[in-house]
N, C-alpha and C positions, 0 to 999 in steps of 0.2 A: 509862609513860604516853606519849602525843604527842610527840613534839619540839616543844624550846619556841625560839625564835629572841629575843632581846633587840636592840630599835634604837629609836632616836632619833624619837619620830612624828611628831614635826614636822621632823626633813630629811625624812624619811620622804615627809612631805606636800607638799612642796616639791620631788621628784623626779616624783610623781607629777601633781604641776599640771602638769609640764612636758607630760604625756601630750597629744596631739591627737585627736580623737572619731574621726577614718578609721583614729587605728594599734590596730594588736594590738598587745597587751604580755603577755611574759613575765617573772614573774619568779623566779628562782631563785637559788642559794644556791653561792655557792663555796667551800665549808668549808676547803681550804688556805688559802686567803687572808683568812680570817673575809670575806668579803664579800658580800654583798645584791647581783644583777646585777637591772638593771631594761632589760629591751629591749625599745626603741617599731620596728614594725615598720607601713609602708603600701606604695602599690605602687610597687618598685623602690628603697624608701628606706631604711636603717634608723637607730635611734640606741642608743646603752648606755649605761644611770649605775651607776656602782658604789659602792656604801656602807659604808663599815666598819661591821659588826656592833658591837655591845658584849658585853661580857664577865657574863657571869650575875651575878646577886649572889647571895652567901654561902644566905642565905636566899629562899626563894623567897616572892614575896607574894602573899597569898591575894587570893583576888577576895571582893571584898565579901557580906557573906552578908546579902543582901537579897531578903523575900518579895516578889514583885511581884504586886501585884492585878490587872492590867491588859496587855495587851498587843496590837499590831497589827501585821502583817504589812505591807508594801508597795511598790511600785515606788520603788526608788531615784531614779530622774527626777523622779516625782512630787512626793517628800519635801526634792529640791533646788529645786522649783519653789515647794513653798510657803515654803521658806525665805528662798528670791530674794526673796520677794512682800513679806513679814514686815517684811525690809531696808530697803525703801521706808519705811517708815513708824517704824522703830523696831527697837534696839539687843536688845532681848529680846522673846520669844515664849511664848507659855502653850502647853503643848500639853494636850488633854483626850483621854481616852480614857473612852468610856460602853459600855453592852451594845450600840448603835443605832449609833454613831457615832464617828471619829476627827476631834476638830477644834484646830484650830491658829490661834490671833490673837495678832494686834501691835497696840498700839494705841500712835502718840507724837501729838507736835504738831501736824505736818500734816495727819493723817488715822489712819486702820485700815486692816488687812487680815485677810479672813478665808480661812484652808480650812477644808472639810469634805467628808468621807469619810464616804455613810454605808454600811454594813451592805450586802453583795452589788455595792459600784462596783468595776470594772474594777478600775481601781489598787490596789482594796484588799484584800489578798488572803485578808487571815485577821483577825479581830476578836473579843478574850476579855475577860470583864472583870465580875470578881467585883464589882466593886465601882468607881463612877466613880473617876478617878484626873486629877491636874492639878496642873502646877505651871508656874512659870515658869521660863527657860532665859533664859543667856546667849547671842545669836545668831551671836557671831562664831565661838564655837568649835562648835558646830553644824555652823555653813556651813564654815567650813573644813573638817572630814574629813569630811563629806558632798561636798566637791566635790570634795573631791582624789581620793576612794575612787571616786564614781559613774562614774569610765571603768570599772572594772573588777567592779564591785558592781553587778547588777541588782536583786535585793531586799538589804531589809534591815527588821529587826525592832525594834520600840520595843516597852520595857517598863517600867511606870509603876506607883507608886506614889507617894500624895499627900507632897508634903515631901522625897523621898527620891531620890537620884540616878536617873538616867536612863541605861539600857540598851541601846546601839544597835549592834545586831548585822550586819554585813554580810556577806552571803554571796558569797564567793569563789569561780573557775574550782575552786582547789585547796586550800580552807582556808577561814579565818571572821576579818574583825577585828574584835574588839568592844571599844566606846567608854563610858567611866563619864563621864557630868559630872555635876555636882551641882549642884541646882536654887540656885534666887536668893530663901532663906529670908526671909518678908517683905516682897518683892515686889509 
């Protein structure tokens, strides 16, 4: 099958913050040295992080075998913006997926915040959905690998089902990362 690469996603995520919006980044693999090479590159500058891989485990683990009723396409910018927005207002975020619409609210003590996407907007690039889907998320791990990936990710994929972890797939120059969290049962 694929090669599969095993690391740490949150140094992970913490190499990648370091990125700035002008650099190119490459990154590749230096299999003698198990090491992750991350190169920020702007004009005239460059930088490198390198990361020790980890070692596979024994067993490999399955990705969760989840039907998803619901799914949307999107601008990665987009999806950091409505998260930014979320942040103002509150530590967790609903996100809904309908046949019409992607929408996203925070609601705390100081106030709300809404997005919405509907059916045919720019940002949104693809919209399915057997059936409405909605639950609530934790925000912070959201916005963390949505902001660290979004130098390098221009789209990326939510898939939803009611109650049931959340599916956010980022499309990469050379590859995909994809993110499981599991909603805030209760909520």
């Amino acid at each position: 099958g694929e090669p599969r690469l095993f690391i740490n996603i949150g140094e992970f995520l913490k190499f990648l913050d370091r990125v700035e919006r002008d650099e190119r980044v490459k990154i590749s693999l230096d299999e003698d040295r198990a090491r992750l090479i991350i190169q920020c590159r702007s004009e005239g500058h460059s930088r490198r992080f390198m990361m020790t891989i980890l070692e596979p485990l024994e067993e490999e683990v399955p990705q969760p075998k989840i039907l998803f009723k619901s799914s949307a396409r999107i601008l990665t910018h987009s999806l950091r913006q409505a998260f930014r927005d979320a942040g103002l207002v509150s530590e967790h975020v609903k996100i809904e997926l309908a046949d019409d619409m992607l929408k996203m609210s925070a609601v705390g003590d100081i106030g709300s915040a809404f997005s919405e996407w509907e059916r045919g907007a720019d940002e949104l690039l693809e919209l399915k959905a057997e059936e409405e889907s909605g639950s609530n998320f934790t925000l912070s791990y959201l916005w963390d690998i949505a902001n660290a990936i979004g130098v390098s990710s221009e789209v990326a994929t939510l898939e939803l089902t009611t109650d049931m972890p959340l599916r956010m797939e980022f499309e990469l120059p050379q590859g995909k990362l994809v993110y499981y969290l599991a909603p805030m049962i209760g909520a």
